[in-house]
ROSE-4610 file (N, C-alpha, C; in Angstrom, 1 decimal, always signed):
// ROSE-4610
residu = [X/X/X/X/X/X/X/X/X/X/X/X/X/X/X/X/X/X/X/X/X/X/X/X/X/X/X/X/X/X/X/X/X/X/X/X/X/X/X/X/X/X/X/X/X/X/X/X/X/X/X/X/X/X/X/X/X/X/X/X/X/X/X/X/X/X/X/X/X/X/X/X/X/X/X/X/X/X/X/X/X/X/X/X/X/X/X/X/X/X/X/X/X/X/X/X/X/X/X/X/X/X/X/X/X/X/X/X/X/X/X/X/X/X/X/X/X/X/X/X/X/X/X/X/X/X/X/X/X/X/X/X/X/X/X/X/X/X/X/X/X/X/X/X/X/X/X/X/X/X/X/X/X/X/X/X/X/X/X/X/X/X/X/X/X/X/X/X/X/X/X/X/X/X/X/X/X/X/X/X/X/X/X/X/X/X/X/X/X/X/X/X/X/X/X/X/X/X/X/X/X/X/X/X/X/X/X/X/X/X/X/X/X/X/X/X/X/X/X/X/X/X/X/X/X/X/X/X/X/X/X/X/X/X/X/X/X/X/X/X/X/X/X/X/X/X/X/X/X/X/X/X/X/X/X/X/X/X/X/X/X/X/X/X/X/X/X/X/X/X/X/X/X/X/X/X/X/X/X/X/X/X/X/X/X/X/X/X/X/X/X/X/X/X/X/X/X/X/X/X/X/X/X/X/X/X/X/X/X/X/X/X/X/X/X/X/X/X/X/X/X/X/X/X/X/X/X/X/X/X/X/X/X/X/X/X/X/X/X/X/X/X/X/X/X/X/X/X/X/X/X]
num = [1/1/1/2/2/2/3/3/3/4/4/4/5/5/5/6/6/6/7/7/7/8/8/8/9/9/9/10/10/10/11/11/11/12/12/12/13/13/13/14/14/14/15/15/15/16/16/16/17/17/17/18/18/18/19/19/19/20/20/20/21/21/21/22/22/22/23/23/23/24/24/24/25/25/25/26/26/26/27/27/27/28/28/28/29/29/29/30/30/30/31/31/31/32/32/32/33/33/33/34/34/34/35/35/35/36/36/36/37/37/37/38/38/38/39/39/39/40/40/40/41/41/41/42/42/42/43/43/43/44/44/44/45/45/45/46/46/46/47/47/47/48/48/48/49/49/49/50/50/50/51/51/51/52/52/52/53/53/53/54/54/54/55/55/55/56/56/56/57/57/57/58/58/58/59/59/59/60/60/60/61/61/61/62/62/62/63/63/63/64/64/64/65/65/65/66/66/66/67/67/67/68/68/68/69/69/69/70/70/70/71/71/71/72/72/72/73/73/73/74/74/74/75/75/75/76/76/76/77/77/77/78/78/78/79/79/79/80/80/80/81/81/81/82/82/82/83/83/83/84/84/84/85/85/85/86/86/86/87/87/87/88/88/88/89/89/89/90/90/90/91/91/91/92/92/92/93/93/93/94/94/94/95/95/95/96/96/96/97/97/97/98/98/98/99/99/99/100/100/100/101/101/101/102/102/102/103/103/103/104/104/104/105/105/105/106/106/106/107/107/107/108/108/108/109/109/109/110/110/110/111/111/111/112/112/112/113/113/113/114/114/114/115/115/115/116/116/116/117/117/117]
x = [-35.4/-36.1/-37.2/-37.8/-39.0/-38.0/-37.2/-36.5/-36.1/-35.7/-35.4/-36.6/-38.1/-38.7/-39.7/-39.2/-40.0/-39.0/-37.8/-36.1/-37.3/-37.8/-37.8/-39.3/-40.1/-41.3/-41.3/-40.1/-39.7/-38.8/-38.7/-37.6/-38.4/-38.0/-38.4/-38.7/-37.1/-37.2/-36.5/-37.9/-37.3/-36.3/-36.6/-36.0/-34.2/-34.4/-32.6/-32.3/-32.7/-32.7/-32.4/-33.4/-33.0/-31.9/-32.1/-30.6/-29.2/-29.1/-28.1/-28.1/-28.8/-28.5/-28.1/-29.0/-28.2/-27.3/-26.5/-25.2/-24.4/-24.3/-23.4/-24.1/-24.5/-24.7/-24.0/-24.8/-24.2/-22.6/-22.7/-21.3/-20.4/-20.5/-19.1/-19.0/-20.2/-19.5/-19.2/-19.3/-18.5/-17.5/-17.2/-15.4/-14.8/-15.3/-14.8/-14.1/-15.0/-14.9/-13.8/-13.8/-12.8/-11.5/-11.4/-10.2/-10.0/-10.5/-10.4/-10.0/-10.4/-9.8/-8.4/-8.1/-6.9/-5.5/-6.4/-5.2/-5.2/-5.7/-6.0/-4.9/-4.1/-3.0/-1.8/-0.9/+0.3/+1.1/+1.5/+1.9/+2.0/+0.7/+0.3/+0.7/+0.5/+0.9/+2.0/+2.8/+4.3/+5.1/+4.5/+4.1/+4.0/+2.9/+2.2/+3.1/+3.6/+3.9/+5.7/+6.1/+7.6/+7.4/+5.9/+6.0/+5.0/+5.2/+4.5/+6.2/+7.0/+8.5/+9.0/+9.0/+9.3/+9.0/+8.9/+8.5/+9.5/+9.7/+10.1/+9.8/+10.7/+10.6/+10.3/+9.6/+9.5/+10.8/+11.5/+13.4/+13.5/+13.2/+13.5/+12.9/+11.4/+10.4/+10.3/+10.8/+11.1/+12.4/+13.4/+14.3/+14.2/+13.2/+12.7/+11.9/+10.5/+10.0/+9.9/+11.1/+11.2/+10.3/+9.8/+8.6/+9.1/+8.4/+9.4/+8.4/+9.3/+9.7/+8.0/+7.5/+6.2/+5.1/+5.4/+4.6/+4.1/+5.2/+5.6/+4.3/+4.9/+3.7/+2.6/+2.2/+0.7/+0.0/+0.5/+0.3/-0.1/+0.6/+0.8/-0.1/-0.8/-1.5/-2.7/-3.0/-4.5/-4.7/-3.7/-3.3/-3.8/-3.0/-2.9/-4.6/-5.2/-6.8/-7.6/-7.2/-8.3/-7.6/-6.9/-6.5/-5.6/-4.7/-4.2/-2.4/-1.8/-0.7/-0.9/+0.0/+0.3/+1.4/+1.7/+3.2/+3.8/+5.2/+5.7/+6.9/+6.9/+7.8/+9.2/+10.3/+11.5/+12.5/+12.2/+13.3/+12.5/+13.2/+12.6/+11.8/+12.5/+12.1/+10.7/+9.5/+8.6/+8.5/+8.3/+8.4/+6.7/+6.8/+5.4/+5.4/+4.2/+4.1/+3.1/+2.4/+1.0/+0.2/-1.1/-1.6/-1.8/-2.5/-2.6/-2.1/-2.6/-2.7/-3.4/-4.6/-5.8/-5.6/-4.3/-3.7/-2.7/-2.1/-1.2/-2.0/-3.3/-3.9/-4.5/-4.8/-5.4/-4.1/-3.2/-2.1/-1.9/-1.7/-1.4/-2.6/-3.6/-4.6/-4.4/-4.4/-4.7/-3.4/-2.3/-1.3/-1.1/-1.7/-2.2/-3.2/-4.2/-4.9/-4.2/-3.5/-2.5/-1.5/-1.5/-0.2/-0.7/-1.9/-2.1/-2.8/-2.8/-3.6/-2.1]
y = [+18.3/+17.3/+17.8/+18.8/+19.4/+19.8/+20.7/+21.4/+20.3/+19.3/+17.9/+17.8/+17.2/+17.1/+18.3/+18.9/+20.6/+20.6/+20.5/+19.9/+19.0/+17.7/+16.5/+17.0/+17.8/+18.3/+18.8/+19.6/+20.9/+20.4/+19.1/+18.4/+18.1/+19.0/+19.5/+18.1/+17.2/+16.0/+14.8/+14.3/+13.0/+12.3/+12.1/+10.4/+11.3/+12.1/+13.0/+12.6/+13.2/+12.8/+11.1/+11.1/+8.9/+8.7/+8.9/+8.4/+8.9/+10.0/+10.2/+9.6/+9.7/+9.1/+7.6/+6.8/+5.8/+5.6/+6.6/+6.2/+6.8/+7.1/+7.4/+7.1/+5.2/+5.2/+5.2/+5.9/+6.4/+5.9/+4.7/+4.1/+4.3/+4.8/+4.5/+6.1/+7.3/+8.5/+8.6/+7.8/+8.1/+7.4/+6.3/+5.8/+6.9/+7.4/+8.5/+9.7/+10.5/+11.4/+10.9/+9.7/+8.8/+9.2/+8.7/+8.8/+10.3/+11.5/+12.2/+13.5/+13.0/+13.3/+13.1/+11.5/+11.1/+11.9/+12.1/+12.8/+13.8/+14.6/+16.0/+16.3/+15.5/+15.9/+15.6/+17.0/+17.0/+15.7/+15.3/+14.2/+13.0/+13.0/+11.6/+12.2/+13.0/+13.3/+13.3/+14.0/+13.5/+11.9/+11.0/+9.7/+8.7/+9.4/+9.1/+9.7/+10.9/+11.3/+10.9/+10.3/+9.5/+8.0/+7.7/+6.2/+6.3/+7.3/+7.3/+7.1/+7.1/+6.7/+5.5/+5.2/+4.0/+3.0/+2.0/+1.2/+1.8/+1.9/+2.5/+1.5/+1.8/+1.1/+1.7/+1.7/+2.5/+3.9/+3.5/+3.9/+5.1/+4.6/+5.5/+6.5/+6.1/+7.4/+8.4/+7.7/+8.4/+9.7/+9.4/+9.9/+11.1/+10.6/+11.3/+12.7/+12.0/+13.0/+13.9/+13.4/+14.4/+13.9/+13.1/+12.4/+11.4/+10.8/+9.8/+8.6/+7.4/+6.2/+5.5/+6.3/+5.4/+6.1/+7.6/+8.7/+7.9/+7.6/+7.0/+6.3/+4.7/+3.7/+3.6/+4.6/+5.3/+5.8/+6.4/+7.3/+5.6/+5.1/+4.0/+3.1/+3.0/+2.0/+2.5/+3.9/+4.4/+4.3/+4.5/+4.7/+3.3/+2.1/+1.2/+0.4/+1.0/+0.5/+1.3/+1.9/+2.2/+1.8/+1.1/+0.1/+1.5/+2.5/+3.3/+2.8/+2.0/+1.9/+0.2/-0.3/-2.3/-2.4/-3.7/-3.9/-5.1/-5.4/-6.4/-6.6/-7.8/-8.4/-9.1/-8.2/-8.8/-9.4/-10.4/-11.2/-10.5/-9.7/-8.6/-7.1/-7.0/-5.1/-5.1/-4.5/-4.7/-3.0/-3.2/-2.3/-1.8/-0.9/+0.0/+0.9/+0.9/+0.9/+1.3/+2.0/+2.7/+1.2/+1.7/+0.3/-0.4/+0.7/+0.6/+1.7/+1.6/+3.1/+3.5/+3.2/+4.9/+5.9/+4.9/+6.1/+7.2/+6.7/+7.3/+8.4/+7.9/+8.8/+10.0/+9.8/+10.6/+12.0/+11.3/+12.5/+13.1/+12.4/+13.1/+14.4/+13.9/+14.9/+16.0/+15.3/+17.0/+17.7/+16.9/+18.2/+18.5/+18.1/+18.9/+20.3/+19.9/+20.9/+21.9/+21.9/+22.4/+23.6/+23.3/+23.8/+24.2/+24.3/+25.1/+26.2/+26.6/+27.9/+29.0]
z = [+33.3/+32.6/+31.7/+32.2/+31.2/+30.2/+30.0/+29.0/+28.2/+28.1/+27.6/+27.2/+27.9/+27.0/+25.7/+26.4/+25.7/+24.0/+24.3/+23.2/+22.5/+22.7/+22.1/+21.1/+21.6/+20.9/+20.2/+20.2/+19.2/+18.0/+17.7/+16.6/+15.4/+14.6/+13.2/+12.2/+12.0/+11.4/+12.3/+12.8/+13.9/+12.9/+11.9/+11.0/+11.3/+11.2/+11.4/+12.6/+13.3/+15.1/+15.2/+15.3/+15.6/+14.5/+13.4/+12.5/+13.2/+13.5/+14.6/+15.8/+16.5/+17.8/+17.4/+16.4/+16.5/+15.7/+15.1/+14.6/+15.5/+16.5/+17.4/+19.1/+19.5/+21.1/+21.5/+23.2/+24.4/+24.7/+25.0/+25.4/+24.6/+23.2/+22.0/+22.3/+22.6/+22.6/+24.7/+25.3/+26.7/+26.3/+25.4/+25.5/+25.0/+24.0/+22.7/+23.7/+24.5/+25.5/+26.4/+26.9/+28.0/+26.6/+25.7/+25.1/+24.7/+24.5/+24.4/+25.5/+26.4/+28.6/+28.4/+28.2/+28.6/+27.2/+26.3/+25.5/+25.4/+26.5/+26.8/+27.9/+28.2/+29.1/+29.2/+28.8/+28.1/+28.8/+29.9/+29.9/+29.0/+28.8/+28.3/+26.8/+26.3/+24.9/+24.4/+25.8/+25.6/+25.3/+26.5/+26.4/+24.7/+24.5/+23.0/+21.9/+21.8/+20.5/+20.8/+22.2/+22.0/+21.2/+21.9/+21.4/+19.9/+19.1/+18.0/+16.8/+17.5/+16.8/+16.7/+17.7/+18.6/+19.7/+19.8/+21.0/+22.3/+23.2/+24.4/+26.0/+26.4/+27.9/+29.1/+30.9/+31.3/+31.3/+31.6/+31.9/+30.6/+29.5/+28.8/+28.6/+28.6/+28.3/+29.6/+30.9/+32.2/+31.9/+30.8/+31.0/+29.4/+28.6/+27.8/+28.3/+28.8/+28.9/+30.4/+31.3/+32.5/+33.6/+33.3/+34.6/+35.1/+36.2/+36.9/+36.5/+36.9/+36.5/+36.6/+38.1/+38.5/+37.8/+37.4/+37.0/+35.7/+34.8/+33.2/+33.4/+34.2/+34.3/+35.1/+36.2/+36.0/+34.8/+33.9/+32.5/+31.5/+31.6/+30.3/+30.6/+32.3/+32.6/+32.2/+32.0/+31.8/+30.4/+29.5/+28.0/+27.4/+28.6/+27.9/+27.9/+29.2/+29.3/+28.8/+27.6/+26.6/+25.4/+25.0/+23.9/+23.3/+23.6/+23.2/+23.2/+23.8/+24.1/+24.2/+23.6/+24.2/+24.6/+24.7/+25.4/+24.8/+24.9/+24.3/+25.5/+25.8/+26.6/+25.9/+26.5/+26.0/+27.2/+27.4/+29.4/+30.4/+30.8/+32.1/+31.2/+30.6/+29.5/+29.5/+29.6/+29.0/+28.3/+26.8/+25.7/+25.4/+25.6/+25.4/+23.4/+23.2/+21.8/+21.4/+20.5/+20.7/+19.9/+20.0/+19.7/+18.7/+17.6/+16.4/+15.4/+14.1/+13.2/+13.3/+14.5/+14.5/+15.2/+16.4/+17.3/+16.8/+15.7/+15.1/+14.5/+13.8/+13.1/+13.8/+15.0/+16.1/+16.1/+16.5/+17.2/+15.9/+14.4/+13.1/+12.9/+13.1/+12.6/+13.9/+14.7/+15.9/+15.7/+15.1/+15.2/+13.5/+12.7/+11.3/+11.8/+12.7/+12.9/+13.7/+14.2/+15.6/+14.9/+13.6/+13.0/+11.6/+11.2/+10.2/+10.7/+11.6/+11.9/+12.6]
């Protein structure tokens, strides 16, 4: 805690300091980090970059990406509680689908960056 505050003494331009911290509070960078964990495991990427084509069912993305049926919707249930994946109900089917276009944009840019080096 001293080193923290010994850090807070030593800060050259506070107006910089506070203008960052509050353009990025605590809770929006632990979701950020929470979303950034869960797409940190090839599973789940595999998961994400099937349903970045198409909406998918558990059955299929089980038979896609080699994991089992409960594995799939373990994976989809944590995806889907950070607004990363939704669902759409067809009779019995329930169809999984990424959420929006920022998820899209997410997996686009990390594999732009993935592949130009």
């Amino acid at each position: 805690m001293d080193q923290i505050r010994d850090l807070s003494l030593r800060v050259v331009h506070p107006e910089r300091s506070n203008s960052s911290r509050e353009a990025s509070p605590e809770d929006e960078l632990q979701r950020l980090a929470l979303i950034y964990k869960i797409l940190g495991d090839p599973s789940r990427l595999k998961i994400l970059m099937a349903l970045r084509r198409n909406e998918m069912c558990v059955c299929d993305l089980a038979a896609l990406t080699a994991i089992s049926e409960s594995a799939v919707s373990h994976q989809l249930r944590r995806l889907k509680d950070l607004a990363l994946v939704k669902t759409r109900r067809d009779g019995q089917v329930v169809y999984y689908s990424l959420d929006d276009k920022h998820v899209v944009l997410l997996l686009d840019i990390g594999l732009r960056h993935v592949r130009e080096k």
